[in-house]
mmCIF file of the N, C-alpha and C atoms, coordinates in Angstrom:
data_MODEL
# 
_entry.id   MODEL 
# 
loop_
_atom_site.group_PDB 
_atom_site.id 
_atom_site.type_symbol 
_atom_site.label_atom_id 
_atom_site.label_alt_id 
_atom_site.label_comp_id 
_atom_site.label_asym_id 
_atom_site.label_entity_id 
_atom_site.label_seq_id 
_atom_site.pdbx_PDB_ins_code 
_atom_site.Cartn_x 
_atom_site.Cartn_y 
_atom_site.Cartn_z 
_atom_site.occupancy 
_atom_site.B_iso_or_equiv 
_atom_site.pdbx_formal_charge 
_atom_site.auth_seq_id 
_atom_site.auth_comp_id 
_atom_site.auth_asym_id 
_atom_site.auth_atom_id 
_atom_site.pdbx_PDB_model_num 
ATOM 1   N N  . UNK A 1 1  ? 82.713  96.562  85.004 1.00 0.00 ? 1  UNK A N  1 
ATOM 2   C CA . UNK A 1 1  ? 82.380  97.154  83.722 1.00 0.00 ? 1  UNK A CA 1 
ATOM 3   C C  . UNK A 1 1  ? 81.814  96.078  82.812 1.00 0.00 ? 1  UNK A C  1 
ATOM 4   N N  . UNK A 1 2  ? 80.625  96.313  82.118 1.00 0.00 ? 2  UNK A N  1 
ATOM 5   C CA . UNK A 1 2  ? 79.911  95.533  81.483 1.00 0.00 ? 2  UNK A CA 1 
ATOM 6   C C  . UNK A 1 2  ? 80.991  95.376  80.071 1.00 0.00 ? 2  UNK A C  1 
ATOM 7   N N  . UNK A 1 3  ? 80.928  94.103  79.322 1.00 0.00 ? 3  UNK A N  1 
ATOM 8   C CA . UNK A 1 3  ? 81.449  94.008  78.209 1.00 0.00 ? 3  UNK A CA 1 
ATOM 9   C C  . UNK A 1 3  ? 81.323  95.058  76.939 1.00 0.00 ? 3  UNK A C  1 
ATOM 10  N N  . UNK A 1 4  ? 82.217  95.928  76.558 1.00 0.00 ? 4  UNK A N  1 
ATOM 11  C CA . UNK A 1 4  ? 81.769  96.345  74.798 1.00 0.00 ? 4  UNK A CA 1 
ATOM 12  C C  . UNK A 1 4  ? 82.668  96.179  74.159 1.00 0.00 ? 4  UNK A C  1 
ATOM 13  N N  . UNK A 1 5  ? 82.074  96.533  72.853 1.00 0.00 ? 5  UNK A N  1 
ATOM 14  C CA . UNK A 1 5  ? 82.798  95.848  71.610 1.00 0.00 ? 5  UNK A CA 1 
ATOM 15  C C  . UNK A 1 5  ? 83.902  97.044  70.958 1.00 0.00 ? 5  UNK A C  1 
ATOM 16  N N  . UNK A 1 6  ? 83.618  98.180  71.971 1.00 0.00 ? 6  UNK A N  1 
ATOM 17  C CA . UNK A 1 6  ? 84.485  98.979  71.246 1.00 0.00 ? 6  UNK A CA 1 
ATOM 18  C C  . UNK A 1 6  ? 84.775  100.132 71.928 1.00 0.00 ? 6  UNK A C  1 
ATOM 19  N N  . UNK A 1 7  ? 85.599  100.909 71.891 1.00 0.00 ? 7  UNK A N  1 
ATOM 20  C CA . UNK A 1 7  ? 85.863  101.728 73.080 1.00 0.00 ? 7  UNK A CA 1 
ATOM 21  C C  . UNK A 1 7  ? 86.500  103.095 71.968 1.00 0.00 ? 7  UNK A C  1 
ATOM 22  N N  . UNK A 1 8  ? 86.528  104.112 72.907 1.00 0.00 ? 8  UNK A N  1 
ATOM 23  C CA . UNK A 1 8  ? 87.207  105.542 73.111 1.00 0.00 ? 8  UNK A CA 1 
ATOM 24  C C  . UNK A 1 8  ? 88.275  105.974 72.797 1.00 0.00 ? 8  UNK A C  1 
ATOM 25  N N  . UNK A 1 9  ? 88.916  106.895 72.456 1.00 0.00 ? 9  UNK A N  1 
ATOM 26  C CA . UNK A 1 9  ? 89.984  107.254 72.641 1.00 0.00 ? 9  UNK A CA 1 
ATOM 27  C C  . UNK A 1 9  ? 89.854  107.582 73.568 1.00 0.00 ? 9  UNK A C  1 
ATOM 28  N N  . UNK A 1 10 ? 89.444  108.400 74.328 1.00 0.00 ? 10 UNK A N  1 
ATOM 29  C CA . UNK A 1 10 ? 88.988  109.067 75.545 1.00 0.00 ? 10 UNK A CA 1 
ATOM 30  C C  . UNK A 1 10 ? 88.696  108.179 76.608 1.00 0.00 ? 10 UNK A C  1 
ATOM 31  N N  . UNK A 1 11 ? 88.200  107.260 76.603 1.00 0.00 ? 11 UNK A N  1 
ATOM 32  C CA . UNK A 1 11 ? 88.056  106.272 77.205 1.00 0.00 ? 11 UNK A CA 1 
ATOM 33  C C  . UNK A 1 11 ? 89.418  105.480 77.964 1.00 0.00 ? 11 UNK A C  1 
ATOM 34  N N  . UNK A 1 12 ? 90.276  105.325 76.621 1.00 0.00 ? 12 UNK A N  1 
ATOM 35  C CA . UNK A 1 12 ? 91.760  104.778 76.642 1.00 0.00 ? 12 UNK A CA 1 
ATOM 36  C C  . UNK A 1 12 ? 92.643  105.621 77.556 1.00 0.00 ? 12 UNK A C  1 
ATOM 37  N N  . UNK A 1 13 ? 92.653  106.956 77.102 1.00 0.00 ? 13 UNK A N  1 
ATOM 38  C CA . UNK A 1 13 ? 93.712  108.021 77.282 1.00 0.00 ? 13 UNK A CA 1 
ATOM 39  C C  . UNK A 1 13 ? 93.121  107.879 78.815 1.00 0.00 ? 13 UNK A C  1 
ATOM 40  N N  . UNK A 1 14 ? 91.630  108.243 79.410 1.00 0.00 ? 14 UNK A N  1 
ATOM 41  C CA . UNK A 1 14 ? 91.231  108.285 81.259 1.00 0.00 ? 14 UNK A CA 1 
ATOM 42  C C  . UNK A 1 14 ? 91.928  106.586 82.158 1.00 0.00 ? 14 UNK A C  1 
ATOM 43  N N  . UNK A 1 15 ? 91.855  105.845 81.177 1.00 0.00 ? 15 UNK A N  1 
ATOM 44  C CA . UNK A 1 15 ? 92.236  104.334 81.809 1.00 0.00 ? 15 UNK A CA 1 
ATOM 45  C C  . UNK A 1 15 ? 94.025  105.056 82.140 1.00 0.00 ? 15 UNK A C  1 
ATOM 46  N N  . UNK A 1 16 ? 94.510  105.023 80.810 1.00 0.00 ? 16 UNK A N  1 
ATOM 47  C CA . UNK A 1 16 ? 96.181  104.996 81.041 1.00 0.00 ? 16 UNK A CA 1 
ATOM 48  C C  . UNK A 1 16 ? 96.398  106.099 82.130 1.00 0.00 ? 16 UNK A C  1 
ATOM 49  N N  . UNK A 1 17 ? 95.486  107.887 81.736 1.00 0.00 ? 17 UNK A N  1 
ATOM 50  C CA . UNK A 1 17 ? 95.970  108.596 83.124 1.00 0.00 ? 17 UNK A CA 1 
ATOM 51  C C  . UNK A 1 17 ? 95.561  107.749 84.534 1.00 0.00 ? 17 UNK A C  1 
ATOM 52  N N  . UNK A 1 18 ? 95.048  106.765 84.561 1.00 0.00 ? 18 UNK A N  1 
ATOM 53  C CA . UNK A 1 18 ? 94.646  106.963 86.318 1.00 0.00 ? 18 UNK A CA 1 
ATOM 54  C C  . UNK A 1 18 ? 95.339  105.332 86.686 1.00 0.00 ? 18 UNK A C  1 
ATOM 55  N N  . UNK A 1 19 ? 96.464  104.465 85.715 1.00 0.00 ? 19 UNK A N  1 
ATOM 56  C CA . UNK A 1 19 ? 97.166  103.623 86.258 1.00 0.00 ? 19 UNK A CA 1 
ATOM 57  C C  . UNK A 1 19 ? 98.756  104.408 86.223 1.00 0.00 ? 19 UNK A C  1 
ATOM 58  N N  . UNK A 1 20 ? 98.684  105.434 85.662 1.00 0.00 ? 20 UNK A N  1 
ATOM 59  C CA . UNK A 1 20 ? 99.925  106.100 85.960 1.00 0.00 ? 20 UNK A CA 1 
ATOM 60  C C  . UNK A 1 20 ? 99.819  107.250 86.805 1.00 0.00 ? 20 UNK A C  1 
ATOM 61  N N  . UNK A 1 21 ? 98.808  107.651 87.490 1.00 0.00 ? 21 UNK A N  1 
ATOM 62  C CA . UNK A 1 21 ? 98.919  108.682 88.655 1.00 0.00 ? 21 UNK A CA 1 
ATOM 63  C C  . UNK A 1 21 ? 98.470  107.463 89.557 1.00 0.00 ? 21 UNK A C  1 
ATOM 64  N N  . UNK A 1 22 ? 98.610  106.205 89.622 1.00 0.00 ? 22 UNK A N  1 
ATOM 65  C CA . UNK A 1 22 ? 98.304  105.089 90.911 1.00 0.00 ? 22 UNK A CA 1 
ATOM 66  C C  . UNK A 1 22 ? 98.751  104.797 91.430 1.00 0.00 ? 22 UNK A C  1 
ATOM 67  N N  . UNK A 1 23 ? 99.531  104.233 92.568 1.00 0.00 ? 23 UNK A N  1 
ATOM 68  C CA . UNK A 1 23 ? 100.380 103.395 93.008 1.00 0.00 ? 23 UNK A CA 1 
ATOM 69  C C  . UNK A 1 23 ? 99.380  101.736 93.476 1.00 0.00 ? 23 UNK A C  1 
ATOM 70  N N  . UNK A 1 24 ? 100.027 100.648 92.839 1.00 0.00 ? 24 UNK A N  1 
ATOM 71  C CA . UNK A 1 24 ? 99.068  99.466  92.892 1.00 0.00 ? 24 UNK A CA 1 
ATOM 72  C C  . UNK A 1 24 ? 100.462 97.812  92.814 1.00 0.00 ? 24 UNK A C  1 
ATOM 73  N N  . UNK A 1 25 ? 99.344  97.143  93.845 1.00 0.00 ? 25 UNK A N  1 
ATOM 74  C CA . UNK A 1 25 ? 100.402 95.918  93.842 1.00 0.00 ? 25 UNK A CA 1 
ATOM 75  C C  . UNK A 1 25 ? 100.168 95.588  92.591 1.00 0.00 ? 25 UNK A C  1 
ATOM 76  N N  . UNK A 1 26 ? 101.691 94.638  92.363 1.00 0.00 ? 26 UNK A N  1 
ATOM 77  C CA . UNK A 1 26 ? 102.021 94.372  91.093 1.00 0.00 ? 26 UNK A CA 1 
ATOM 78  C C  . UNK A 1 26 ? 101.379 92.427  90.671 1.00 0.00 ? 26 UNK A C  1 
ATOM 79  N N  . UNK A 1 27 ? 100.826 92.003  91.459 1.00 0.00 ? 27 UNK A N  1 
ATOM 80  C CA . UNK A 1 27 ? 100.110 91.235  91.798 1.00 0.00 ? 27 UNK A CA 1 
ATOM 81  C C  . UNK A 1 27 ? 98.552  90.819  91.625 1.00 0.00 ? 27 UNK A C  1 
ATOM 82  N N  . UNK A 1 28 ? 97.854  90.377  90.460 1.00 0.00 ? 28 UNK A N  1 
ATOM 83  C CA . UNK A 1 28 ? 96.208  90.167  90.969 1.00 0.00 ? 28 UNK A CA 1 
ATOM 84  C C  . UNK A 1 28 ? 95.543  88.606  89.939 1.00 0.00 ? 28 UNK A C  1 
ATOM 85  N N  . UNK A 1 29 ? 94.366  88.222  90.919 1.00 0.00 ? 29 UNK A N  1 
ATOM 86  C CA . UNK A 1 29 ? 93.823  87.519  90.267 1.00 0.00 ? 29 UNK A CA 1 
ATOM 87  C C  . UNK A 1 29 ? 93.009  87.995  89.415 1.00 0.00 ? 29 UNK A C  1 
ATOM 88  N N  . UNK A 1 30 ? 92.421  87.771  88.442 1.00 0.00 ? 30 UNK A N  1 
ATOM 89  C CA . UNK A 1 30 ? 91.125  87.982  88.079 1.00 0.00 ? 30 UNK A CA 1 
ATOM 90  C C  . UNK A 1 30 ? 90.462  86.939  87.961 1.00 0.00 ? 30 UNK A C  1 
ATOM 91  N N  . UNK A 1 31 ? 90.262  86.331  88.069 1.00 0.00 ? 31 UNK A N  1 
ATOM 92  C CA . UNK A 1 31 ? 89.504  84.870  88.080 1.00 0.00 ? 31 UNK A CA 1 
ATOM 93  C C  . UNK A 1 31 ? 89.302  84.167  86.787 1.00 0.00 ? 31 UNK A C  1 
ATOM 94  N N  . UNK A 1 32 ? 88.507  83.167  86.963 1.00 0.00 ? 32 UNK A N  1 
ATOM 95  C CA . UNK A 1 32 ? 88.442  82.515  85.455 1.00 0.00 ? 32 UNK A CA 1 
ATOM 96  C C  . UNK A 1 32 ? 90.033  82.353  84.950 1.00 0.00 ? 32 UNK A C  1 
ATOM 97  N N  . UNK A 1 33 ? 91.005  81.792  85.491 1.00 0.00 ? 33 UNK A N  1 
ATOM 98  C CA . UNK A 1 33 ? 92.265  81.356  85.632 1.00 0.00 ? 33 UNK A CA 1 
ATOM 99  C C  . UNK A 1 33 ? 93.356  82.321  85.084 1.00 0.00 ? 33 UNK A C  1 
ATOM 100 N N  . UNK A 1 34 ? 92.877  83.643  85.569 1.00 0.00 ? 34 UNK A N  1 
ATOM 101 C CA . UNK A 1 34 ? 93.833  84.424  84.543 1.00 0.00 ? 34 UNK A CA 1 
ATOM 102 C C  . UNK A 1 34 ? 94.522  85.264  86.403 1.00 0.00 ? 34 UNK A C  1 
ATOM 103 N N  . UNK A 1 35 ? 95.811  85.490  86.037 1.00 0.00 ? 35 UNK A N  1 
ATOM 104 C CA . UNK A 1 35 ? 96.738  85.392  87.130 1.00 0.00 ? 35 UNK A CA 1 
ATOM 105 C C  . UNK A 1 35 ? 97.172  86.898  86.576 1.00 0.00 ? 35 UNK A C  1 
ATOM 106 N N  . UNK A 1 36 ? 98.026  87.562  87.246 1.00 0.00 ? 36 UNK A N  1 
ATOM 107 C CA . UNK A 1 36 ? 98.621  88.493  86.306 1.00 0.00 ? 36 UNK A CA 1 
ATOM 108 C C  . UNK A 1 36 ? 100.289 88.804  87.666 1.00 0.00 ? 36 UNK A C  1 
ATOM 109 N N  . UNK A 1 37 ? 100.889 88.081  87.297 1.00 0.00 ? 37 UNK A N  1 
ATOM 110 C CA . UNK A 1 37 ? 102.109 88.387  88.898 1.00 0.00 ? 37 UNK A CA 1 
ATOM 111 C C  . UNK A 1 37 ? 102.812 89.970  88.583 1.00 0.00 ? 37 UNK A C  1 
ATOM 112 N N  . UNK A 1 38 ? 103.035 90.592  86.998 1.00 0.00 ? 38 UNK A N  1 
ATOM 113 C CA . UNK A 1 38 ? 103.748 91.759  87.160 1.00 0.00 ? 38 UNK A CA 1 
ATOM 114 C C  . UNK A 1 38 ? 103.014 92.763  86.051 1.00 0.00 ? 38 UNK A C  1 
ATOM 115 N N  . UNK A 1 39 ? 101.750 93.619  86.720 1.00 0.00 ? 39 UNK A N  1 
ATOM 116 C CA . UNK A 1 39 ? 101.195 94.314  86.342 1.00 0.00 ? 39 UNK A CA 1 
ATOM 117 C C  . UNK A 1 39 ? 101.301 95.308  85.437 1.00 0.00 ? 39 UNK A C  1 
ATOM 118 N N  . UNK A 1 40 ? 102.563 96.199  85.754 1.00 0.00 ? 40 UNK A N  1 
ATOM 119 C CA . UNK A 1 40 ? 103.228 97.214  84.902 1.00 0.00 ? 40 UNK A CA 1 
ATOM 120 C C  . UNK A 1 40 ? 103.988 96.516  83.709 1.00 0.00 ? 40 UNK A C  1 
ATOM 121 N N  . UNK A 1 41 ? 104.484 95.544  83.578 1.00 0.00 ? 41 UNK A N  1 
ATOM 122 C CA . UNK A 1 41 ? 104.905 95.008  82.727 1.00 0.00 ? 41 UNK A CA 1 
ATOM 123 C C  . UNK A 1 41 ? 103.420 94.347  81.807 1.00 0.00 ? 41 UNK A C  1 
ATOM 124 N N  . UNK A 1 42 ? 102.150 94.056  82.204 1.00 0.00 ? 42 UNK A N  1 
ATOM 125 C CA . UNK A 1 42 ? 101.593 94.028  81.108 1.00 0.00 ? 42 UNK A CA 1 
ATOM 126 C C  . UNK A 1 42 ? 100.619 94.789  80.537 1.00 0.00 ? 42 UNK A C  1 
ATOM 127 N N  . UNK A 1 43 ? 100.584 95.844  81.774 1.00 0.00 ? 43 UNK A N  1 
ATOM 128 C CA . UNK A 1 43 ? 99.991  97.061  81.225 1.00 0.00 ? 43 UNK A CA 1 
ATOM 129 C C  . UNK A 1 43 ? 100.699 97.802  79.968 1.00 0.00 ? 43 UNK A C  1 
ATOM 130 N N  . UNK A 1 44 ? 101.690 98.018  79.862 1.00 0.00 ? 44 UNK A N  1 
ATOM 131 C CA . UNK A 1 44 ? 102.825 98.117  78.431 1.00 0.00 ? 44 UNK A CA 1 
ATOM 132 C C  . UNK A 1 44 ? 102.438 97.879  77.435 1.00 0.00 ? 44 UNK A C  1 
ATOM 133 N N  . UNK A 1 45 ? 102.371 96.811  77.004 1.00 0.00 ? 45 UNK A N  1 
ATOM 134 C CA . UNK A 1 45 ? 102.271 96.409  75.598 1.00 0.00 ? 45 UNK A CA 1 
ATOM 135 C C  . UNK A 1 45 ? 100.473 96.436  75.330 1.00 0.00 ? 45 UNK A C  1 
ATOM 136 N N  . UNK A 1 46 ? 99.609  95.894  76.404 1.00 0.00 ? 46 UNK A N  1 
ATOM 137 C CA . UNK A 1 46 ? 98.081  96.143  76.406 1.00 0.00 ? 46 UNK A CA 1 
ATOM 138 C C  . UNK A 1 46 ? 97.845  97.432  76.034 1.00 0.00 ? 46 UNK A C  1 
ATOM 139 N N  . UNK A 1 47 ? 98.119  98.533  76.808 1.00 0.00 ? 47 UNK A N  1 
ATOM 140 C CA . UNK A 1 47 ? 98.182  99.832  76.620 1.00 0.00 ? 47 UNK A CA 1 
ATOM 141 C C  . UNK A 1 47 ? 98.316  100.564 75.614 1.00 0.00 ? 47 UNK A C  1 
ATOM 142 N N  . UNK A 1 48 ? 99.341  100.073 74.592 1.00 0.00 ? 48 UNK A N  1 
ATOM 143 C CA . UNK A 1 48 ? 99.898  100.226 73.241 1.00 0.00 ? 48 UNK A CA 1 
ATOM 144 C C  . UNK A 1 48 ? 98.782  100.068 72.467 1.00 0.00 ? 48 UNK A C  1 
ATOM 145 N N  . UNK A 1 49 ? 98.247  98.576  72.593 1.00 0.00 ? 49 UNK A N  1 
ATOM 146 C CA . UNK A 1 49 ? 97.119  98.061  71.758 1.00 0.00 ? 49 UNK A CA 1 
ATOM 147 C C  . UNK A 1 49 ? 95.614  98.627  71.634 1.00 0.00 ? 49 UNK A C  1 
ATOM 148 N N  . UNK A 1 50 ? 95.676  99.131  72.718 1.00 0.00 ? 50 UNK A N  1 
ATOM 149 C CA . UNK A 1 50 ? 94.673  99.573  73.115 1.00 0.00 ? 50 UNK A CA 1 
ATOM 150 C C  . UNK A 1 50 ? 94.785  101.031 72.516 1.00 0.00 ? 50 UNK A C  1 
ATOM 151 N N  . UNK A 1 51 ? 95.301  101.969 72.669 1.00 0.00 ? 51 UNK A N  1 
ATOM 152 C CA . UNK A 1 51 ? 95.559  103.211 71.539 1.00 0.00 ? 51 UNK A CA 1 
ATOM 153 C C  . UNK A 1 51 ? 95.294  103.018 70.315 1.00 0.00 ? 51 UNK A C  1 
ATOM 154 N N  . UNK A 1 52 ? 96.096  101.768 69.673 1.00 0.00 ? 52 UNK A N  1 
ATOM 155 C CA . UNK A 1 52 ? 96.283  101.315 68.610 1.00 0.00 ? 52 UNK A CA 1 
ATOM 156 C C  . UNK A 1 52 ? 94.729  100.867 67.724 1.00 0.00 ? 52 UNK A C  1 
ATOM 157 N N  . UNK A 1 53 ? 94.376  100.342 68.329 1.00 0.00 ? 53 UNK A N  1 
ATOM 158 C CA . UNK A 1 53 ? 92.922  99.596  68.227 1.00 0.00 ? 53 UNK A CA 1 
ATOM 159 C C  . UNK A 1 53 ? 91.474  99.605  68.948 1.00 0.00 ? 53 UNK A C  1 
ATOM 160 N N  . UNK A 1 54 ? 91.309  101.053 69.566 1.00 0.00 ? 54 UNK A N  1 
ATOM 161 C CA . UNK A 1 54 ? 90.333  101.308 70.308 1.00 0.00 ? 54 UNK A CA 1 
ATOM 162 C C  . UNK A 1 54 ? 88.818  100.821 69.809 1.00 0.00 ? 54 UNK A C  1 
ATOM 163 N N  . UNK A 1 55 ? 89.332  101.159 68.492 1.00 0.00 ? 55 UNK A N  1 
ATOM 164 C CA . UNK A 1 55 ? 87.691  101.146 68.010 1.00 0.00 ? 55 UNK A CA 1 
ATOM 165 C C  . UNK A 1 55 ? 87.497  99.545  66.606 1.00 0.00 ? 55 UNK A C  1 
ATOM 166 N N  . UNK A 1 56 ? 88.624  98.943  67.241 1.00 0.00 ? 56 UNK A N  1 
ATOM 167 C CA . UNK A 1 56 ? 88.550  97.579  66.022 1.00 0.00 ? 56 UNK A CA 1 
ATOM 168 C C  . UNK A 1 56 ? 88.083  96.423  67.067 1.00 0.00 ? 56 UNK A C  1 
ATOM 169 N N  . UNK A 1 57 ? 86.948  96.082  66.911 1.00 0.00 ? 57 UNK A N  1 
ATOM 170 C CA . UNK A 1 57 ? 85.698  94.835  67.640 1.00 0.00 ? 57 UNK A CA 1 
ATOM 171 C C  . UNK A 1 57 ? 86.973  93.586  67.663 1.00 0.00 ? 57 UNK A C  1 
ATOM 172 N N  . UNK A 1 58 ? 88.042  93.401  67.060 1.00 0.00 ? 58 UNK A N  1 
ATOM 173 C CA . UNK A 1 58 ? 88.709  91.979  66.872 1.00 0.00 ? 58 UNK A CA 1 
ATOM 174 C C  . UNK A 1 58 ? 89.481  92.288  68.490 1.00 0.00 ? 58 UNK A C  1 
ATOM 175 N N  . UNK A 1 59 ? 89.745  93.666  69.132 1.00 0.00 ? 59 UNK A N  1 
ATOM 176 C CA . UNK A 1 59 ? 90.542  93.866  70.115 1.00 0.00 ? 59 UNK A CA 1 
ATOM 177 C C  . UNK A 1 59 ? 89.495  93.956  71.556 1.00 0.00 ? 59 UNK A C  1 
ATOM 178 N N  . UNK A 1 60 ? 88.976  94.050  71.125 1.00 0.00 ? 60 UNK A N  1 
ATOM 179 C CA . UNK A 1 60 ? 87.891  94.274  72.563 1.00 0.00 ? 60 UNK A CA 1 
ATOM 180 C C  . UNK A 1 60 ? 87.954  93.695  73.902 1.00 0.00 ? 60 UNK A C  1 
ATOM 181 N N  . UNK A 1 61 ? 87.944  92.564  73.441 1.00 0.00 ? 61 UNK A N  1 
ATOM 182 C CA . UNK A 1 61 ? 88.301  91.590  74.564 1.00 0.00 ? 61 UNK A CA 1 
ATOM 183 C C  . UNK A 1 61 ? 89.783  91.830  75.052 1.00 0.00 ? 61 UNK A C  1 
ATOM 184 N N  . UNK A 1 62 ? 90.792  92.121  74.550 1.00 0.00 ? 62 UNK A N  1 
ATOM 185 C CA . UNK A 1 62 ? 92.043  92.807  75.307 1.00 0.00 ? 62 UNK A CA 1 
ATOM 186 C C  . UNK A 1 62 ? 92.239  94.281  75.979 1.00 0.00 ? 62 UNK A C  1 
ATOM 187 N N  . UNK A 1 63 ? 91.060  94.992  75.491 1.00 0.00 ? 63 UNK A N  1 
ATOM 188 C CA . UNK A 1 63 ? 90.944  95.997  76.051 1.00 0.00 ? 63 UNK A CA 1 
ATOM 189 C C  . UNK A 1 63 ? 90.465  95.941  77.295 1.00 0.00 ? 63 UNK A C  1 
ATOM 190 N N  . UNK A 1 64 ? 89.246  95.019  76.904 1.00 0.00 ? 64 UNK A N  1 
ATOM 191 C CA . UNK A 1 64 ? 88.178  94.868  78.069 1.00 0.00 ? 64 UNK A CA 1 
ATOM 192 C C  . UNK A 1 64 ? 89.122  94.402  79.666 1.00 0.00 ? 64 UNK A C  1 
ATOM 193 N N  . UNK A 1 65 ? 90.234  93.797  79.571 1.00 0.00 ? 65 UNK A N  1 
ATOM 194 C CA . UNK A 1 65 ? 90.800  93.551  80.320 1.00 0.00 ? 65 UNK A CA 1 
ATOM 195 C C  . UNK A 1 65 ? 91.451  94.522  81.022 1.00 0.00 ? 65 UNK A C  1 
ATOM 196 N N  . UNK A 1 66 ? 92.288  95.357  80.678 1.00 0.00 ? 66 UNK A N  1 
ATOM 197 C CA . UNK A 1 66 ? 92.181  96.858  81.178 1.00 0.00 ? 66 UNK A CA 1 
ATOM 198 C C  . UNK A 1 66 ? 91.649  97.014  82.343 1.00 0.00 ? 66 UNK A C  1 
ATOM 199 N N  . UNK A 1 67 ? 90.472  97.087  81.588 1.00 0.00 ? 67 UNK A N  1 
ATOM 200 C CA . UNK A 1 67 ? 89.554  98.182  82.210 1.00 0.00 ? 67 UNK A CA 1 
ATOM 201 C C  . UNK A 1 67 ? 89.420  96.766  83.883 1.00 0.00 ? 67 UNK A C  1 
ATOM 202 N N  . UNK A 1 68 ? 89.355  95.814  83.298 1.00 0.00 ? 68 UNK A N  1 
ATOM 203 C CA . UNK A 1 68 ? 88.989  94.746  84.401 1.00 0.00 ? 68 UNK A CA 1 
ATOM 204 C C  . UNK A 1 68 ? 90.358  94.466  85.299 1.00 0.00 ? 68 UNK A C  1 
ATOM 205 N N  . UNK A 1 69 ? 91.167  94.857  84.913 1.00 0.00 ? 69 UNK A N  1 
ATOM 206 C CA . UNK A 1 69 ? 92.254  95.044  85.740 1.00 0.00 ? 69 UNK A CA 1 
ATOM 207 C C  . UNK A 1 69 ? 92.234  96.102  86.822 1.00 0.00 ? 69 UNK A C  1 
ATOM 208 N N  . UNK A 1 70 ? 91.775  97.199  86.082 1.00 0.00 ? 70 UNK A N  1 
ATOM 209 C CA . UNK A 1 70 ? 91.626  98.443  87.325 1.00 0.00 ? 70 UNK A CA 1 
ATOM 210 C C  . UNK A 1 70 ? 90.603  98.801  87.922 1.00 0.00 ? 70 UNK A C  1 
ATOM 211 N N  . UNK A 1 71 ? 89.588  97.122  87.867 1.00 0.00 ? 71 UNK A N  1 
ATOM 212 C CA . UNK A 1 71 ? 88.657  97.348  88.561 1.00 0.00 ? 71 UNK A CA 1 
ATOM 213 C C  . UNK A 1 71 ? 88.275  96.420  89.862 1.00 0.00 ? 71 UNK A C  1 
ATOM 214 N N  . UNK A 1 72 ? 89.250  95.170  89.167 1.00 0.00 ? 72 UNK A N  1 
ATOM 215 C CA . UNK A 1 72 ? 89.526  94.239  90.376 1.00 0.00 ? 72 UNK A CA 1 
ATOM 216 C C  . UNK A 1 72 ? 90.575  95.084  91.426 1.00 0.00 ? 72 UNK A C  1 
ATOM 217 N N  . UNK A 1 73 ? 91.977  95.855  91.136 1.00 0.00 ? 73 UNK A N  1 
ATOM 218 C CA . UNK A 1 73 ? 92.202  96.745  91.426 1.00 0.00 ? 73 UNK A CA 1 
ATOM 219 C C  . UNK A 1 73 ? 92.237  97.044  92.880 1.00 0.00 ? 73 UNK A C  1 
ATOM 220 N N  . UNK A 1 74 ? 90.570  97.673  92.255 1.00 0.00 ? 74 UNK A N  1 
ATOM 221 C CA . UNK A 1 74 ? 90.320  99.112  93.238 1.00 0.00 ? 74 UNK A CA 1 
ATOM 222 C C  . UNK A 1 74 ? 89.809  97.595  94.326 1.00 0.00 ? 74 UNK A C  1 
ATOM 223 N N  . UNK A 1 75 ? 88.761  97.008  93.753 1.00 0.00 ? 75 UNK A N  1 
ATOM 224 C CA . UNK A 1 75 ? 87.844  95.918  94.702 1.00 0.00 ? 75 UNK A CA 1 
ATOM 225 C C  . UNK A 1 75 ? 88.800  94.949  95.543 1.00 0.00 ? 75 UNK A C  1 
ATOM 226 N N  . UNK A 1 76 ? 90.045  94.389  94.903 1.00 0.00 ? 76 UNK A N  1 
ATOM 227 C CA . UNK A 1 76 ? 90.502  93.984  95.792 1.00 0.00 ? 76 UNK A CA 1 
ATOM 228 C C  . UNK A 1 76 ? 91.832  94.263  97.006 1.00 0.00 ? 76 UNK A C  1 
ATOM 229 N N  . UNK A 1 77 ? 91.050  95.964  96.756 1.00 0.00 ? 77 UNK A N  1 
ATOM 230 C CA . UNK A 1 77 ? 92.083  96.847  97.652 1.00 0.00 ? 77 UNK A CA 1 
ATOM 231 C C  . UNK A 1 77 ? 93.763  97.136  97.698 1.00 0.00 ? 77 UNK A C  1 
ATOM 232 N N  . UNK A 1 78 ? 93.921  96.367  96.210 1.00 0.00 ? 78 UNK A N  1 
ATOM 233 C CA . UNK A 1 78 ? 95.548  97.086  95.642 1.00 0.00 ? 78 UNK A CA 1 
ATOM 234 C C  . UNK A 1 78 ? 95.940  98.073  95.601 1.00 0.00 ? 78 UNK A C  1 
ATOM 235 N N  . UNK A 1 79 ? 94.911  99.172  95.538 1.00 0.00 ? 79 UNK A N  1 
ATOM 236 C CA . UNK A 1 79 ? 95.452  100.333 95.166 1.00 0.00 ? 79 UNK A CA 1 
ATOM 237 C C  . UNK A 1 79 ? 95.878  100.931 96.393 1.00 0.00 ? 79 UNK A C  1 
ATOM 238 N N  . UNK A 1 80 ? 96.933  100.965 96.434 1.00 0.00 ? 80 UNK A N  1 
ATOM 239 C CA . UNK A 1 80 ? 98.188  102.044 97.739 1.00 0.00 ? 80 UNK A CA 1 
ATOM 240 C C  . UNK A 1 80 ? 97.562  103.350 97.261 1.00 0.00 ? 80 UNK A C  1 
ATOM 241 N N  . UNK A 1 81 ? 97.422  103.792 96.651 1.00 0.00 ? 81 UNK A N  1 
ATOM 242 C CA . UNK A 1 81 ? 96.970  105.177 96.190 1.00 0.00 ? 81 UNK A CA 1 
ATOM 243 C C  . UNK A 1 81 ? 97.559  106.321 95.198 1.00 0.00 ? 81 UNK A C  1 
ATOM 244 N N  . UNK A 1 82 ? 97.846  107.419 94.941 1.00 0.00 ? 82 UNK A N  1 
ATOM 245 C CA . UNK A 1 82 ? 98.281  108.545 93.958 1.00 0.00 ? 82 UNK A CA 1 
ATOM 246 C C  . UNK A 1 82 ? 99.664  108.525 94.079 1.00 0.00 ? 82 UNK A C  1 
ATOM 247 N N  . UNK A 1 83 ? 100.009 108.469 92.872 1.00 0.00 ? 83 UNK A N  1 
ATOM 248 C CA . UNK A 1 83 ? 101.839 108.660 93.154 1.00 0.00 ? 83 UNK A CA 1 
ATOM 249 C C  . UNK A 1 83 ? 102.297 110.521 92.908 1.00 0.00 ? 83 UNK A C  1 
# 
């Protein structure tokens, strides 16, 4: 997903339904030194923020991660599948 500065509600609400109908290791890199060892635990509070601040440009870049979480994800074949 290309970078933006501002996102959806709708946008937000399709991200959160499809990491909670997922089953996914709790485990991933994303590169550029960012590690993430327990996924559901920081999907939580991101998630929050992300409701919170969909459409404020100062959050973007924490959103943007999100979305880059469930996209390394799918690419680096975490996803076990539908719970």
């Amino acid at each position: 997903m290309e970078y933006k500065s501002s996102f959806t509600k709708e946008e937000i609400d399709e991200l959160e339904q499809w990491f909670a109908t997922h089953e996914f290791e709790q485990e991933i890199d994303l590169g550029s030194g960012i590690h993430i060892s327990h996924v559901d635990e920081t999907l939580k509070p991101m998630l929050h923020i992300a409701h919170a601040k969909h459409d404020n440009r100062a959050f973007s870049g924490q959103i943007h991660i999100l979305f880059k979480i469930k996209e390394e994800l799918i690419k680096q074949n975490k996803v076990k599948g539908e719970k």
